[in-house]
C-alpha positions, -999 to 999 in steps of 0.1 A, spaced: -622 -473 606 -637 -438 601 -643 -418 632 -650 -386 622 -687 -395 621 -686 -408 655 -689 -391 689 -658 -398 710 -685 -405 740 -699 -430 717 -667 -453 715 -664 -484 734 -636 -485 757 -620 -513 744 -614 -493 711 -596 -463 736 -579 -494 752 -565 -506 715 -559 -477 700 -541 -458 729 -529 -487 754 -549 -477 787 -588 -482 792 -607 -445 798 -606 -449 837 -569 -457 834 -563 -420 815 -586 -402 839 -564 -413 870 -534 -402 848 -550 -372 839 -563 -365 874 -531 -367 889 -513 -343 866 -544 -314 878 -564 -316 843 -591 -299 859 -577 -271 866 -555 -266 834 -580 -273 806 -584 -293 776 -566 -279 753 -534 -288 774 -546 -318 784 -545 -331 746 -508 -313 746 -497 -329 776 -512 -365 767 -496 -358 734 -459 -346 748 -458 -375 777 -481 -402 765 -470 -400 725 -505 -401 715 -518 -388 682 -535 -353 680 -568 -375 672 -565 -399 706 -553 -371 727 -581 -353 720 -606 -386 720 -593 -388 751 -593 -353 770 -635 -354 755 -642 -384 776 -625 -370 804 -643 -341 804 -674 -357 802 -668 -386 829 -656 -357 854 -685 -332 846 -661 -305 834 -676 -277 813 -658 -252 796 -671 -220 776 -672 -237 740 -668 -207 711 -672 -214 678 -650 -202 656 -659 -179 629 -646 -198 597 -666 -229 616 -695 -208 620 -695 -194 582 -690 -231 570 -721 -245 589 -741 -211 576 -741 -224 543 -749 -264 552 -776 -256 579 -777 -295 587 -746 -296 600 -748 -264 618 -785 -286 634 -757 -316 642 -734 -294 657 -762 -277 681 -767 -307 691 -741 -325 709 -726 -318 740 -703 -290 750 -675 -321 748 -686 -330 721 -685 -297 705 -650 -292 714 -639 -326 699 -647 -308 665 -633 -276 672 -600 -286 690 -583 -300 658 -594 -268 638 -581 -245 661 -543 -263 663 -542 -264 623 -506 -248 617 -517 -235 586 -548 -223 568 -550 -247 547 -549 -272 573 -573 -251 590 -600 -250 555 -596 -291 552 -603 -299 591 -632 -273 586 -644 -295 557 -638 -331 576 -662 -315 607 -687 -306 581 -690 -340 565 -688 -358 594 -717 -337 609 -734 -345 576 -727 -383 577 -738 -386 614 
């Protein structure tokens, strides 16, 4: 199934249930527990990751919908190699605009954790298709 094209608010819960073995309100009782609010999403994903052995992808499916179900809002910044990418395809850079400030981050999580920069370059090309498929 692709889900690049696909909001992780969007999912059904029973997909988060399959994929990652606990139902969303089962992860945000985990992740309240552990003080998510006050540590961010970016270690949420490495936490869920490091304790929970779920993929980059889920972790980060996961940390969105928390987010979102708890109202948290963080200061999203676009990166500049994002930014420059969606320059040139102005519908995706209309896509991006568009969703949420979760939903923003979802994209540019995986870009910033790229080891290298070519990991970097292809998970700035996925975002940009996927904001053109949507």
């Amino acid at each position: 199934m692709e889900m690049r094209s696909r909001s992780p608010l969007n999912l059904p819960d029973d997909l988060i249930q399959e994929e990652t073995g606990r139902f969303s309100a089962g992860w945000n009782i985990l992740l309240d527990a552990w003080g998510a609010p006050q540590k961010g999403h970016a270690a949420a994903v490495r936490h869920l990751q490091a304790i929970y052995g779920l993929s980059e992808r889920w972790a980060n499916i996961v940390a969105v919908r928390y987010a979102a179900d708890r109202d948290l809002q963080e200061e999203t910044s676009i990166p500049a190699d994002l930014l420059t990418a969606m320059v040139l395809r102005p519908a995706a850079r209309v896509r991006f605009e568009a969703l949420t400030p979760a939903e923003q981050r979802a994209i540019i999580l995986p870009i910033e954790t790229a080891a290298e920069r070519s990991e970097r370059k292809e998970r700035i090309r996925e975002a940009i298709a996927g904001l053109i498929e949507e």
